[in-house]
C-alpha positions in Angstrom: 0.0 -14.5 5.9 0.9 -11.1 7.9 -0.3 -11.6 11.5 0.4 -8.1 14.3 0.1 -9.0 18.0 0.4 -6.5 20.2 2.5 -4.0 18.5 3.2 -0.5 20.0 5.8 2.1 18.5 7.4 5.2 20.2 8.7 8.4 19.6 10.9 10.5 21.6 10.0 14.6 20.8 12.2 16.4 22.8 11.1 15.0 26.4 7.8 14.0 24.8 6.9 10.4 23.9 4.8 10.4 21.0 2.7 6.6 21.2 2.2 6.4 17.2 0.7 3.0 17.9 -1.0 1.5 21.1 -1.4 -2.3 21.4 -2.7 -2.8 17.6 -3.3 -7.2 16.7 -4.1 -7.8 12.9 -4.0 -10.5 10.8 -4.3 -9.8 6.5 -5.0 -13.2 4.9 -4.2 -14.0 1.4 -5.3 -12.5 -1.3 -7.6 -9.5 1.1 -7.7 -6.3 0.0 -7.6 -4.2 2.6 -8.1 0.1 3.7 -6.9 1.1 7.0 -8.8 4.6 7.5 -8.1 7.1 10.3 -7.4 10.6 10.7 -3.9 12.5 10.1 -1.8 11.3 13.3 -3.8 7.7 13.6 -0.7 5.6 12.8 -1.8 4.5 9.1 1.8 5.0 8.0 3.5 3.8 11.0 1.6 0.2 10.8 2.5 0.0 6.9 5.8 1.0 8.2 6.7 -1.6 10.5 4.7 -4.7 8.8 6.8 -3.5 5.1 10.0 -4.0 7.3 10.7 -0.5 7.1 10.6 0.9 10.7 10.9 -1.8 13.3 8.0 -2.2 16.9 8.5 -0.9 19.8 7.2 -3.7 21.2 5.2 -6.3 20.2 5.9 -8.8 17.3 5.0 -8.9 13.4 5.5 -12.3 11.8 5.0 -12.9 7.9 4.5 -16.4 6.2 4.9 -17.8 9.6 8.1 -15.5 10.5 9.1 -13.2 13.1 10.5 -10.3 11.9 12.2 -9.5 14.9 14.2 -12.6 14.5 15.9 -11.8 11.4 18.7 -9.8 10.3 19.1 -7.1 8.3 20.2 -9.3 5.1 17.1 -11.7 6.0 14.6 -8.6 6.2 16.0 -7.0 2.9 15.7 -10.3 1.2 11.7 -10.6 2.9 11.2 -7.0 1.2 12.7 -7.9 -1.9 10.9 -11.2 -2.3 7.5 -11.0 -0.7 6.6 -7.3 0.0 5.8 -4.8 -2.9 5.5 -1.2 -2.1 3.4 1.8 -4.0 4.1 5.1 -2.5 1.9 8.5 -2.8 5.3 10.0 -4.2 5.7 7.5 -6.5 9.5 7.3 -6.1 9.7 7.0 -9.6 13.5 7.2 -11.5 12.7 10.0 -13.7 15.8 9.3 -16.5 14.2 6.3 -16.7 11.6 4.7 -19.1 8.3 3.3 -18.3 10.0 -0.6 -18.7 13.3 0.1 -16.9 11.1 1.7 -13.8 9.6 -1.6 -14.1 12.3 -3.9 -14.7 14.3 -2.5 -11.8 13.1 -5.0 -8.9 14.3 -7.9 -11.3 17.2 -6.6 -11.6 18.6 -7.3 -8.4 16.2 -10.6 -7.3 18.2 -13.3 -8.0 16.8 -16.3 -10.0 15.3 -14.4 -12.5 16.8 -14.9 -16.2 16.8 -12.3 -18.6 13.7 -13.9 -20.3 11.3 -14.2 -17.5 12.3 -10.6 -17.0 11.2 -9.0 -20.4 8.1 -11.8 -20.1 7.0 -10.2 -16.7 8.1 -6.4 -17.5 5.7 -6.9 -20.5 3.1 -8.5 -18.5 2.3 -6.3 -16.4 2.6 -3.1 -18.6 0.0 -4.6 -20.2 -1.8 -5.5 -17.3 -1.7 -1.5 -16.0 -2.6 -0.1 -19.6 0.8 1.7 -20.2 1.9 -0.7 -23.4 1.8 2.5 -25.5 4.2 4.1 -23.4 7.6 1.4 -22.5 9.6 3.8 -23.8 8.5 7.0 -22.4 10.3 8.6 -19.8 8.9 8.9 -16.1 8.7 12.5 -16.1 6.9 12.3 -19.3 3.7 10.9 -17.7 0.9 11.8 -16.0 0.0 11.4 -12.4 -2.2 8.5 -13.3 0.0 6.8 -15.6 2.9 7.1 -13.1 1.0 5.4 -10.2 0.0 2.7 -12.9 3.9 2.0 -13.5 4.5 2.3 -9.8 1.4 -0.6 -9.4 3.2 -2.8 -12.2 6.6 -2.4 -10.8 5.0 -3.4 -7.3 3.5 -6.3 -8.9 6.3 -7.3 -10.9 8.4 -9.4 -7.8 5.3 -11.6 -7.7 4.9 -10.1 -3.6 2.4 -12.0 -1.4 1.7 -8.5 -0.5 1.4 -4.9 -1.6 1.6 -1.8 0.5 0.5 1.2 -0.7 0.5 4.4 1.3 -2.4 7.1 0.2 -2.0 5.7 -3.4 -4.8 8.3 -4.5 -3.7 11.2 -2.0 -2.0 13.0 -5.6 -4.4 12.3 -7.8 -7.5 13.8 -9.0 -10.9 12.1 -8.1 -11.5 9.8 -11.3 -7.9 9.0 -11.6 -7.9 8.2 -7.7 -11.0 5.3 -8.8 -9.1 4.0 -12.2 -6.6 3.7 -10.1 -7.9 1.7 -7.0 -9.9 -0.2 -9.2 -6.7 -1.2 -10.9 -5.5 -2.4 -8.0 -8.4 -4.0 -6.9 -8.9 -6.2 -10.5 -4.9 -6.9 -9.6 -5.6 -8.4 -6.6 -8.3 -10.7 -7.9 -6.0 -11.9 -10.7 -2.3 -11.9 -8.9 -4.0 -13.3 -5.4 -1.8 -10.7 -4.2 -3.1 -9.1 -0.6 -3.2 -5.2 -1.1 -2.6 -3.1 2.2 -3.7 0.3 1.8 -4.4 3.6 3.9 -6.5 6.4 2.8 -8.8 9.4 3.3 -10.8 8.8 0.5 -13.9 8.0 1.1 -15.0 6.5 -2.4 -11.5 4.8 -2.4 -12.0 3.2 0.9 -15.5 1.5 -0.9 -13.9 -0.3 -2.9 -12.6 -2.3 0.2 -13.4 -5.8 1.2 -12.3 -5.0 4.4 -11.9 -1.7 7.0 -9.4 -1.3 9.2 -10.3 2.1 11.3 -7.7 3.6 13.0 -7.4 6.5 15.8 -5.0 7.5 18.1 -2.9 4.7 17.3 -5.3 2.0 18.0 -7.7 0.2 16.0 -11.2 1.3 17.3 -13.3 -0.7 14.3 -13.1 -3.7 11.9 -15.3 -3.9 9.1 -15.3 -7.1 6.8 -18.5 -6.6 5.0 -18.4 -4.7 1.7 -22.0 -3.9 2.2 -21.2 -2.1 5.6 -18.2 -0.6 4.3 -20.1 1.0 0.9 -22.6 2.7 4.0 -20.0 3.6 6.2 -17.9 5.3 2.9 -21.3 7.1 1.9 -21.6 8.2 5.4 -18.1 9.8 5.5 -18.6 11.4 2.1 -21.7 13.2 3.2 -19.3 14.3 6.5 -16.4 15.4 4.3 -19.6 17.4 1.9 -20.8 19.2 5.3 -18.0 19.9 6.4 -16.9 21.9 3.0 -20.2 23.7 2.8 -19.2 25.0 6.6 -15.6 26.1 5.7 -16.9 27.8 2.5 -19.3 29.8 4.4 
């Protein structure tokens, strides 16, 4: 479905080129749900970046559902993000005056195609599918961390995407929220057949993964596709991030 050959991306700082990404080939198949880990500085946001149509390769070519992106024009690339990429942000990006239904509604809104009762029939779907049915009609700023990144998962969701982005989905959230949270997206990835991209830190969010994408210095450096590896290699970092704690505190 998503296939990156070869892509690099540049910075210029000053007279200073910063390589954010060095030669990285992927391909995320349908219905894969997937954690790119790394350090700070890795490219984790870059790579969502350029396959979400967002920031565009330096070199190198990113083709989704058997297109090239660099082929297509600004109107064709808003139109792929409209219709076949959903995005969750760490931020949320919420609309705050809005309610928990018009945050979700708002994708609809401007896809064409969609009548006004296949809107309120998906809207409703999917608040019920995150949990929030209780709360259409409160206000974003009304709501918890948690039950923000829920409406932010539903409003992702609602487009029907082939794939979802999500950039440290967890990173504002506390530890058991961060699990409901991925495991939500997980169980929606099983039922939509929706491909979930994500990057994180976390180690107990990263085990939830069918698939590990490692990351440093702009380059991948390690695949993992076996949720039994992945559970040990999670595990392994945990007891890192632990020992590392126990030295600062000291």
């Amino acid at each position: 479905m998503v296939s990156v050959r070869d892509v690099t991306k540049s910075y210029a700082l000053g007279k200073t080129t910063i390589a954010a990404l060095a030669g990285v080939s992927v391909d995320i198949d349908e219905g894969q749900f997937v954690a790119i880990g790394g350090p700070s500085g890795s490219g984790k946001s870059t790579l969502l970046n350029i396959i979400g149509c967002i920031d565009r390769p330096t070199s190198g070519q990113v083709e989704i559902d058997g297109r090239l992106t660099d082929q297509m024009s600004e109107r064709e690339l808003d139109e792929l993000r409209l219709h076949k990429i959903g995005f969750i942000f760490q931020g949320f990006n919420l609309i705050s005056a809005l309610n928990v239904y018009e945050n979700i509604e708002l994708p609809l809104l401007i896809h064409r195609g969609v009548s006004s009762a296949e809107r309120r029939q998906r809207v409703n779907f999917f608040i019920e599918k995150v949990g929030l049915s209780d709360r259409a009609k409160n206000r974003a700023d009304e709501l918890s961390g948690g039950q923000r990144q829920r409406v932010a998962i539903a409003r992702a969701l609602v487009t029907r995407p082939g794939i979802v982005l999500a950039d440290e989905p967890t990173a504002n959230l506390d530890t058991h929220t961060g699990l409901e949270i991925i495991n939500l997206m997980h169980a929606m990835s099983r039922e939509e057949g929706t491909s979930f991209l994500f990057s994180t830190h976390d180690a107990k969010v990263m085990s939830r993964a069918d698939r590990l994408i490692q990351l440093e210095d702009g380059r991948i450096v390690e695949e993992i596709d076996d949720v039994m590896k992945i559970a040990e290699r999670a595990r392994a970092m945990s007891g890192v991030d632990r020992g590392a704690a126990a030295v600062t505190a000291k």
